[in-house]
N, C-alpha and C positions, 0 to 999 in steps of 0.2 A: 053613377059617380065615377069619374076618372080614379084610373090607379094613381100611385103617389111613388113617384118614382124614386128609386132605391136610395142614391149620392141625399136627394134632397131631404127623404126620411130620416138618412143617419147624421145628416147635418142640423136636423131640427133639434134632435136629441142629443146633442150636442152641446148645442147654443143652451138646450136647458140645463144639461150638463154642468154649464162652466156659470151659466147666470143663477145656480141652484134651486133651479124649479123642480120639481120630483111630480108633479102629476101634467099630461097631457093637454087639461084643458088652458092652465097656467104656458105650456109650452107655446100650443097656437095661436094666444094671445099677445106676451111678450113679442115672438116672429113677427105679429101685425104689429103691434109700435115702435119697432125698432125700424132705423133704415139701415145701421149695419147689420143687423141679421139678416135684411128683405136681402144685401147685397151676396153676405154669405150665403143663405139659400141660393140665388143666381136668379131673384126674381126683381120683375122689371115693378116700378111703382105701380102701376095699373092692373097687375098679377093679384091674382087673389091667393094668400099662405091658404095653405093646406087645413084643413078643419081639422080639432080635435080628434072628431071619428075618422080622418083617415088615416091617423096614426096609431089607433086605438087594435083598427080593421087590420093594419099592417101586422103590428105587433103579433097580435095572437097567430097570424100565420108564420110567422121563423119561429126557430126551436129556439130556447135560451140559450144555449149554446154556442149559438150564430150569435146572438148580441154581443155575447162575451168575447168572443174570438174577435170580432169589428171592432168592438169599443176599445181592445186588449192593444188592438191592432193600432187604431188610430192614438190611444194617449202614448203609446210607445215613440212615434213619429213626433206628435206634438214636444214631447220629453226630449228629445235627440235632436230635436230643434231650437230647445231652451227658452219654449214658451211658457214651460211652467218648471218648477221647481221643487225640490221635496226627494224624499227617501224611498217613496212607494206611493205608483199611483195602483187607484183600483174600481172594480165597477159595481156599482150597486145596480139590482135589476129589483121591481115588484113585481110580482105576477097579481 
């Protein structure tokens, strides 16, 4: 199995992020029927999205910590760009 390279991983959890999906296999699904997600991943139509397990397989390898710190990192960015709005963003992880 190819690894699942980094931008593309936090981009996936991301999109399920903002579309509120909260489990992995709901993630790699939505990424397959959307073409604005296919685009925000940066995959070509004929690309095959990443399987559920290879985000699964990711995940368990970074420390929680690291989610937090990226995720912390990117809606910071997102927010300072005024693509979303509100008093407090924040992240929810499940192990």
């Amino acid at each position: 199995m190819p690894s699942l390279p980094s931008g593309r991983y936090f981009r996936m959890h991301m999109g399920g992020y903002f579309e509120g999906l909260d489990r992995e296999r709901g993630v790699a699904r939505r990424c397959a029927d959307s073409s604005s997600l296919r685009d925000f991943l940066r995959l070509s139509a004929r690309d095959r999205v990443p399987d559920h397990s290879w985000l699964s397989k990711t995940r368990s390898r970074l420390p929680h910590e690291f989610h937090e710190q990226v995720f912390g990192f990117v809606l910071k960015l997102v927010a300072a760009r005024g693509f979303v709005k509100g008093e407090r963003l924040g992240v929810e992880a499940k192990d």
